[in-house]
BAKOLRO-458680 format. One record per residue: residue in three letters; x, y, z of N, C-alpha, C in turn. Coordinates in pm, whole numbers, padded with zeros to 5 digits, always signed. Layout:
<rovexs>
ALAXYZXYZXYZ;...
</rovexs>
This chain:
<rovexs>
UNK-00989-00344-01731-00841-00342-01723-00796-00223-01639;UNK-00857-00101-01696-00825-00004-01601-00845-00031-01409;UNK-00984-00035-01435-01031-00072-01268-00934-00162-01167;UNK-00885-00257-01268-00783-00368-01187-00665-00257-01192;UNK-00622-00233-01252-00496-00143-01222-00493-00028-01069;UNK-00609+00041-01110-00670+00101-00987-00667+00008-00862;UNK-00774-00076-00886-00796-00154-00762-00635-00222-00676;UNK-00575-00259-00775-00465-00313-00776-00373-00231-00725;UNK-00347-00046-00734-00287+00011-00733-00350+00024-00548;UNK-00456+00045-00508-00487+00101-00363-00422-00003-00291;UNK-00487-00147-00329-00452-00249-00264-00231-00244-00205;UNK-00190-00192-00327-00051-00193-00285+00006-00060-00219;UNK-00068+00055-00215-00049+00129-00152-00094+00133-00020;UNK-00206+00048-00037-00224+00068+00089-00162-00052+00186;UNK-00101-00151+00160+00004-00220+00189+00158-00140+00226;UNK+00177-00083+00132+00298+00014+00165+00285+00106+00294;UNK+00156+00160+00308+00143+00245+00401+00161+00164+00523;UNK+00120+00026+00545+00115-00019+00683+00249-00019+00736;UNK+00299-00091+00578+00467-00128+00590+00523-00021+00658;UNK+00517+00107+00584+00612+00215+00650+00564+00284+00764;UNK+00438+00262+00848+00388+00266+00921+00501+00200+01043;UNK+00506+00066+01007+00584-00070+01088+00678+00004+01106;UNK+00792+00009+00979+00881+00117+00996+00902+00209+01047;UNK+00847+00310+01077+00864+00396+01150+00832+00400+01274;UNK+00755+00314+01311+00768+00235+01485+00824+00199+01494;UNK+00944+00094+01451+01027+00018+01483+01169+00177+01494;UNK+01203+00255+01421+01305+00357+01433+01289+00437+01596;
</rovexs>
């Protein structure tokens, strides 16, 4: 349970990062 939370947690951060990545190319 933990591990999925973890795993789960990189997976969306590291989604976020691309996102605001995008973001901040596009400004």
């Amino acid at each position: 349970y933990t591990q999925d939370m973890i795993l789960s947690f990189k997976l969306w951060s590291s989604r976020g990062l691309s996102q605001l990545k995008e973001f901040l190319a596009d400004l």
